[in-house]
C-alpha positions as CSV (number, residue, x, y, z in Angstrom):
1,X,-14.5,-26.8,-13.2
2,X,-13.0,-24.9,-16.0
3,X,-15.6,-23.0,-16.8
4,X,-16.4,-22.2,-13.4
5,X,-13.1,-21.1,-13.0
6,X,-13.4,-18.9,-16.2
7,X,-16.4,-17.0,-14.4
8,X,-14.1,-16.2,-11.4
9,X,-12.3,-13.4,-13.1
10,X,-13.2,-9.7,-14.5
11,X,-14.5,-10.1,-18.4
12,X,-14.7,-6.0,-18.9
13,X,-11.9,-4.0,-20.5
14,X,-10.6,-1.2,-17.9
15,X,-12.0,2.0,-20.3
16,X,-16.0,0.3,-19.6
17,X,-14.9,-1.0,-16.6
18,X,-14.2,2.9,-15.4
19,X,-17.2,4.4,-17.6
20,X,-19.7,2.1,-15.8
21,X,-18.2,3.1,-12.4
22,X,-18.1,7.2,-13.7
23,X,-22.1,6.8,-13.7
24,X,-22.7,4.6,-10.8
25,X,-25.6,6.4,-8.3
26,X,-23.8,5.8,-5.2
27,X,-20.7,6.8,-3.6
28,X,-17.9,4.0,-2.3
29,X,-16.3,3.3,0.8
30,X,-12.7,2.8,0.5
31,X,-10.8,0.8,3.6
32,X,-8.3,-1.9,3.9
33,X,-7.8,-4.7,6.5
34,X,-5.5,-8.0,7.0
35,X,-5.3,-10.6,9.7
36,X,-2.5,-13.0,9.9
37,X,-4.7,-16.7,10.3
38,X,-4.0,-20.0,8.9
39,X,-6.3,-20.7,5.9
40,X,-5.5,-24.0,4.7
41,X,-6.6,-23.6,1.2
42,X,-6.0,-20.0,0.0
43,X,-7.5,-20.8,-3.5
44,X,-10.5,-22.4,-2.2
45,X,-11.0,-19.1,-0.2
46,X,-10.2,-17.4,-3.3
47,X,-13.1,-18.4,-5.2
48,X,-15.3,-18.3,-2.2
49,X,-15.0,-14.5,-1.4
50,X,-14.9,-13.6,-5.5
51,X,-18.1,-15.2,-5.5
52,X,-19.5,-13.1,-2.0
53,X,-18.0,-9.9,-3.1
54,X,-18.8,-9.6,-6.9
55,X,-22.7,-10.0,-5.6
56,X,-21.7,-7.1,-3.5
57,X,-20.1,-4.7,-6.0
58,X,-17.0,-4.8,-4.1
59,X,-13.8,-3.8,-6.1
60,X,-10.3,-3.7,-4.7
61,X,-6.7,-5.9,-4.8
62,X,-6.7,-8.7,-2.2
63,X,-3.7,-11.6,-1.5
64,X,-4.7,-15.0,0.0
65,X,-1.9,-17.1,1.7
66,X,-1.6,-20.0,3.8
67,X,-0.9,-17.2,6.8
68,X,-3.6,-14.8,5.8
69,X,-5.2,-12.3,3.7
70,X,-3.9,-8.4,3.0
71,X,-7.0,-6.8,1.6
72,X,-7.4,-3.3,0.0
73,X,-11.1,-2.3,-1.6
74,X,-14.1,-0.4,-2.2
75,X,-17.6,-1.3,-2.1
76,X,-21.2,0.5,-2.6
77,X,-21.8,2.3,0.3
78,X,-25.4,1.1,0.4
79,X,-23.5,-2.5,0.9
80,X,-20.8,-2.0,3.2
81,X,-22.6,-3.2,6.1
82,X,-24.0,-6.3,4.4
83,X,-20.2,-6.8,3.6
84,X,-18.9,-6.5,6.6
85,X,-21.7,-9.0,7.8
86,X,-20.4,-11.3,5.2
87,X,-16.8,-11.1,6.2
88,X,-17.3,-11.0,9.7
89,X,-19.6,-14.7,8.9
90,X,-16.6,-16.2,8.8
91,X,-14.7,-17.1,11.9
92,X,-11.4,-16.9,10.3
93,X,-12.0,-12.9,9.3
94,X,-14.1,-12.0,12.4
95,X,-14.0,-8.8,13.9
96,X,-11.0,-7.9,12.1
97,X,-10.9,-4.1,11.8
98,X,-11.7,-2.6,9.1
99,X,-9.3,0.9,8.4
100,X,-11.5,3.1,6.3
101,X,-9.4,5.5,3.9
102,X,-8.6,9.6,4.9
103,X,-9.4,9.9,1.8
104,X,-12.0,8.5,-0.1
105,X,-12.2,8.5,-3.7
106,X,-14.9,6.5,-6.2
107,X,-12.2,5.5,-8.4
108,X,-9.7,4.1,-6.1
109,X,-10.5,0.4,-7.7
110,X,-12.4,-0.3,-11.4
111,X,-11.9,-4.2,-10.8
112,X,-12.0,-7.1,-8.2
113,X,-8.5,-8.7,-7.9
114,X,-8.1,-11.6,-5.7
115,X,-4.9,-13.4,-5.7
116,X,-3.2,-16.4,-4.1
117,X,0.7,-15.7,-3.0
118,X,2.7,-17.6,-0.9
119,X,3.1,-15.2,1.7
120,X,0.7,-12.0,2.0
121,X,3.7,-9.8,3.0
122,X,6.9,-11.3,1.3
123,X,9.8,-10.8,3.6
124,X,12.3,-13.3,2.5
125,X,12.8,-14.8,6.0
126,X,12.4,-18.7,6.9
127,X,9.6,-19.4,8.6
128,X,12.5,-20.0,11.7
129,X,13.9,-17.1,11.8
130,X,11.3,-15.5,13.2
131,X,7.6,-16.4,15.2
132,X,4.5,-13.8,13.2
133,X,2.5,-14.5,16.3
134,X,5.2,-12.9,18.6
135,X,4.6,-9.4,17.9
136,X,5.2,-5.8,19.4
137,X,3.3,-3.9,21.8
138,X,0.2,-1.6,20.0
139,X,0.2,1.9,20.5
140,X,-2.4,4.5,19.8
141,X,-2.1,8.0,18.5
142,X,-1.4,9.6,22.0
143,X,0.9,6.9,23.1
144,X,2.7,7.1,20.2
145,X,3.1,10.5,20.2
146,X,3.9,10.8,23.6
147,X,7.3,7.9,23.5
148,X,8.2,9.0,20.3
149,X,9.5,12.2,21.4
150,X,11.7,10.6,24.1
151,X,15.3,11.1,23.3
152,X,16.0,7.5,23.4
153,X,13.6,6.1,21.4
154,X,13.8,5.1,17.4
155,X,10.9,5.5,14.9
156,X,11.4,3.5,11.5
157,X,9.5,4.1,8.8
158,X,8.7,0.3,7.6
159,X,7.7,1.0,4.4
160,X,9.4,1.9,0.9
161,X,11.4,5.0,-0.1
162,X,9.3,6.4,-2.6
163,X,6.4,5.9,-0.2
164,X,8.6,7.8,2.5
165,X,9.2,10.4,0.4
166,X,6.0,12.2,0.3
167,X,5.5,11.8,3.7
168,X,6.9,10.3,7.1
169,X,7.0,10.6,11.1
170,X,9.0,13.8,11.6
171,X,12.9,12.4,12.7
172,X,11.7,8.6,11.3
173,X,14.8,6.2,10.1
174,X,13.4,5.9,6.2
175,X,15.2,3.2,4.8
176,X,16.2,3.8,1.1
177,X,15.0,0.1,-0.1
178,X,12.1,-0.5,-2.8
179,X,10.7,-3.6,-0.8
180,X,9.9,-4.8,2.4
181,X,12.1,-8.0,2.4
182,X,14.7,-5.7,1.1
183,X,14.3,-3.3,4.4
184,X,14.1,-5.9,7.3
185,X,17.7,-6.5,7.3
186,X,19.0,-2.6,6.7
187,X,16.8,-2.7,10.1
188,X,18.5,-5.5,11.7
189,X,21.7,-3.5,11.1
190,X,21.1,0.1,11.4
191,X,19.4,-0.1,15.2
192,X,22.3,-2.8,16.2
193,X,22.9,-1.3,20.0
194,X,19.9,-0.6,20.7
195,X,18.3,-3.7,21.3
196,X,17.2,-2.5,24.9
197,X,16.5,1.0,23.6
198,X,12.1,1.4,22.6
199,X,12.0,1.1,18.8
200,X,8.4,2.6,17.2
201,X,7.6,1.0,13.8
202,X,5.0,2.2,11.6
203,X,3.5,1.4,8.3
204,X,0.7,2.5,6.3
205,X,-1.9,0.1,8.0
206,X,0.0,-2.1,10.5
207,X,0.5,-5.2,8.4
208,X,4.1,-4.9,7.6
209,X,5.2,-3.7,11.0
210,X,3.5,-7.2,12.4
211,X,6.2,-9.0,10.8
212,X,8.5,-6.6,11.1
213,X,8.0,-6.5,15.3
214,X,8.2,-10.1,15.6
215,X,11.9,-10.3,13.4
216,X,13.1,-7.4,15.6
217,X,11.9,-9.2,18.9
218,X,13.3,-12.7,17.5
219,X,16.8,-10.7,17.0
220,X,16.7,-9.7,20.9
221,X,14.9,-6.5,20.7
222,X,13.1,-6.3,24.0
223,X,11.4,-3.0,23.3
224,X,9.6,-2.9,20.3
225,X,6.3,-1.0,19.7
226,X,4.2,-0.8,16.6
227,X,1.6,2.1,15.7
228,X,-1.9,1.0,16.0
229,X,-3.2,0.0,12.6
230,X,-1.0,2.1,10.7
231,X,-1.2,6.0,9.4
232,X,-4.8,5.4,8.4
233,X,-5.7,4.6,12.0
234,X,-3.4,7.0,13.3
235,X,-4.8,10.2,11.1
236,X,-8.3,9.2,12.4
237,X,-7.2,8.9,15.9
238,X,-5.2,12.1,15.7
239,X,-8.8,14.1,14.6
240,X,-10.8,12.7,17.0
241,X,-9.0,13.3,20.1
242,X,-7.8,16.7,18.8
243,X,-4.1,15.6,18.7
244,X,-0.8,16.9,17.1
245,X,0.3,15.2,13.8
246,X,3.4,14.2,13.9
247,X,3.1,12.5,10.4
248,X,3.5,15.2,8.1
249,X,2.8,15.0,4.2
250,X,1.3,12.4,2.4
251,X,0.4,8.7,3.2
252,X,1.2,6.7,-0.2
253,X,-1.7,4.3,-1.0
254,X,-1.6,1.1,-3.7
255,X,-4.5,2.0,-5.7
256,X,-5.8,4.2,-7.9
257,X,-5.3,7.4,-5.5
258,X,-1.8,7.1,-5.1
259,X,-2.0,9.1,-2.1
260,X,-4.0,10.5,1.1
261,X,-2.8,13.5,2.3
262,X,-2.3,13.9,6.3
263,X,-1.3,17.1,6.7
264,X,-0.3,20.1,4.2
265,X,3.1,20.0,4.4
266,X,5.0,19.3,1.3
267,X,7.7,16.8,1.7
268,X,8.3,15.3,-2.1
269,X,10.7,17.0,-5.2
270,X,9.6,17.0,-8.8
271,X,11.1,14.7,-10.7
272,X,11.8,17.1,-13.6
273,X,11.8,20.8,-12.0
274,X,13.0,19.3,-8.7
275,X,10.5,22.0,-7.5
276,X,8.2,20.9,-4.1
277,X,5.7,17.8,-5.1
278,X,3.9,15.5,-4.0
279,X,2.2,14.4,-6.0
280,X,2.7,10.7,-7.7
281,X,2.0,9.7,-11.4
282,X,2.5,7.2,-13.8
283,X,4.0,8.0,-16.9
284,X,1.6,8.1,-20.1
285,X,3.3,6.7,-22.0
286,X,2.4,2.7,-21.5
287,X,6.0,0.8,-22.9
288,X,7.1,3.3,-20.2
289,X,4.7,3.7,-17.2
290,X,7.2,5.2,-14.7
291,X,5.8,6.0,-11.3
292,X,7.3,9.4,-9.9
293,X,6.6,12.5,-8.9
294,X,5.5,15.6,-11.4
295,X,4.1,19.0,-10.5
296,X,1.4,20.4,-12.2
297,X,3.6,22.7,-14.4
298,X,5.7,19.5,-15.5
299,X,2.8,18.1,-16.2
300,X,1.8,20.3,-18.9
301,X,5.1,20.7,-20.1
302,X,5.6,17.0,-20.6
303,X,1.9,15.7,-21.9
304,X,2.4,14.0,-18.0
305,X,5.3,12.3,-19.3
306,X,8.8,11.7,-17.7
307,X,10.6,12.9,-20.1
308,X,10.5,14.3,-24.2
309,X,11.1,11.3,-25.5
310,X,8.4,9.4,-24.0
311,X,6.0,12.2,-24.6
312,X,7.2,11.8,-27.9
313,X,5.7,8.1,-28.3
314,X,2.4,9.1,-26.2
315,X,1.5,11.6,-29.1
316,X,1.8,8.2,-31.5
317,X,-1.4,7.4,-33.1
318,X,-2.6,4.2,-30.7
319,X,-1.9,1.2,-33.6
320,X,1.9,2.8,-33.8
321,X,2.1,2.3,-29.8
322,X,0.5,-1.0,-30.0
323,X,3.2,-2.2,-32.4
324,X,6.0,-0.3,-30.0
325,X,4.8,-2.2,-26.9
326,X,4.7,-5.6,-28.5
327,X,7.9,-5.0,-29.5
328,X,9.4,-4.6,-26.3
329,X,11.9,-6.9,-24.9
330,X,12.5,-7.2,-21.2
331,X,15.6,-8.5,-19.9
332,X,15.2,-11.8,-18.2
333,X,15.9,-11.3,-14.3
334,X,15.3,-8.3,-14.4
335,X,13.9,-6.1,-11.3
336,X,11.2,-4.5,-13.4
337,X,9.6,-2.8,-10.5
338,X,12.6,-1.2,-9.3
339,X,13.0,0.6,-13.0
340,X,9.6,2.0,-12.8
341,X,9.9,4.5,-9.5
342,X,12.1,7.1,-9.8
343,X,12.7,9.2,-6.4
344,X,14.2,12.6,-5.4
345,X,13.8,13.9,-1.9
346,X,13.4,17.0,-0.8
């Protein structure tokens, strides 16, 4: 088994890993799904679907739980339809949508990543305190942009503030939180009153407003909608049917890309120059890694670092970084992940 196990993992640095995929002879299809479903043993599936979906060529980051699977990847084009056969094969993942990216980019995974978690979504809720199944009511593009303009109605932005900060629904409640379970309760307490007023949540692609809907809806809202597999869904609905976009900027992505924009406006501030951005990067240098926002100017200025001193230790020949970073100390209990996004709004 261990050695079995030891083949169920990527063996190829990320520098081949991203050469090999420079000079592949086919273009990828980047998309994302989820589905909420009970999978009783979320590590057997693991190893079942690394096994299918390395034969494929698939790449991407996917979370396994007892309540479902939260999957964001790229695969050949010439084998997307072989796996979505694949998928669909099993009857816990059939028909479930598949929400193919605005915009699509090769390098948007180098890897396949397939982790188990306890939840897919981490919300910090009980398991009574609210029922996932219980959800709001789905609204397309045209609906949504139809009740969202009624005077009454609220549109929260469900997702994080640096992903709200290159782009949102125009008059959205943005919650300044870095993480979902940290946003459901500033929720719960900014729309108290308006429990019989229509509340629109939205998300990137649906998944955290499923939850989301069905806390609000255990807490007594009685009018809570949810947009329609997310921004993705909604950018392609919006094109097709030749409607208005009332998103406006960028839709923040987890993967390489960082970003798909939606429509030209520019709603992000340089994190330097404080100039209009909106563009996200991660700081070079690696003991540092700081995800924010840099113009192109900035860029230059700062050899894409956040700051002099860090451009400083990126110039380092690569043995005096090596030494640097195993020399770093984190705290213990520390929130890492909220030290390494730095936000400004415009």
């Amino acid at each position: 088994m261990g050695n079995e196990l030891h083949e169920l993992r990527n063996h190829i640095g990320k520098a081949d890993a991203l050469e090999r995929l420079n000079h592949e002879p086919f273009r990828r299809v980047v998309f994302s799904f989820y589905r909420y479903v009970i999978l009783d043993d979320p590590t057997a599936w693991r190893n079942k679907l690394f096994v299918e979906w390395s034969e494929l060529g698939a790449f991407g980051r996917i979370y396994l739980a007892s309540e479902g699977i939260n999957a964001q990847m790229s695969v050949p084009e010439p084998n997307f339809e072989a796996f979505r056969a694949a998928l669909y094969a099993h009857a816990e993942f059939e028909e479930v949508p598949l929400k193919i990216g605005v915009e699509q980019k090769d390098t948007a995974f180098w890897k396949l990543t397939i982790k188990v978690r306890k939840q897919i979504v981490a919300d910090g809720l009980k398991s009574e305190e609210y029922d996932v199944t219980d959800v709001g009511t789905h609204l397309g593009a045209r609906q949504w942009n139809e009740l969202s303009q009624k005077p009454e109605t609220t549109v929260v932005d469900m997702r994080n503030n640096y992903e709200s900060a290159i782009g949102r629904f125009e008059g959205a409640l943005c919650p300044d939180v870095f993480a979902f379970r940290e946003g459901l309760p500033v929720v719960l307490e900014t729309l108290k009153g308006k429990e019989d007023t229509e509340v629109l949540l939205y998300c990137t692609g649906g998944i955290r407003c499923e939850k989301a809907s069905a806390y609000l809806r255990h807490n007594g809202f009685k009018k809570v909608y949810q947009l329609h597999g997310g921004i993705i869904d909604y950018k392609h609905e919006v094109d097709r049917e030749g409607l208005p976009s009332r998103f406006k900027g960028v839709n923040f992505v987890f993967d390489n890309r960082l970003g798909e924009r939606i429509t030209d406006d520019v709603l992000g501030v340089c994190y330097q120059c404080e100039g209009a951005c909106d563009s996200y990067v991660n700081c070079r240098n690696e003991q540092c890694n700081l995800l924010f926002i840099q113009c192109a100017s900035c860029q230059e200025k700062f050899s894409g670092c956040c700051s002099v001193e860090c451009a400083g230790v990126a110039s380092l020949p690569e043995a005096e970084r090596v030494v640097l970073r195993k020399g770093r100390k984190v705290p213990k209990n520390t929130n890492v992940f909220r030290t390494r996004i730095a936000i400004k709004r415009g």
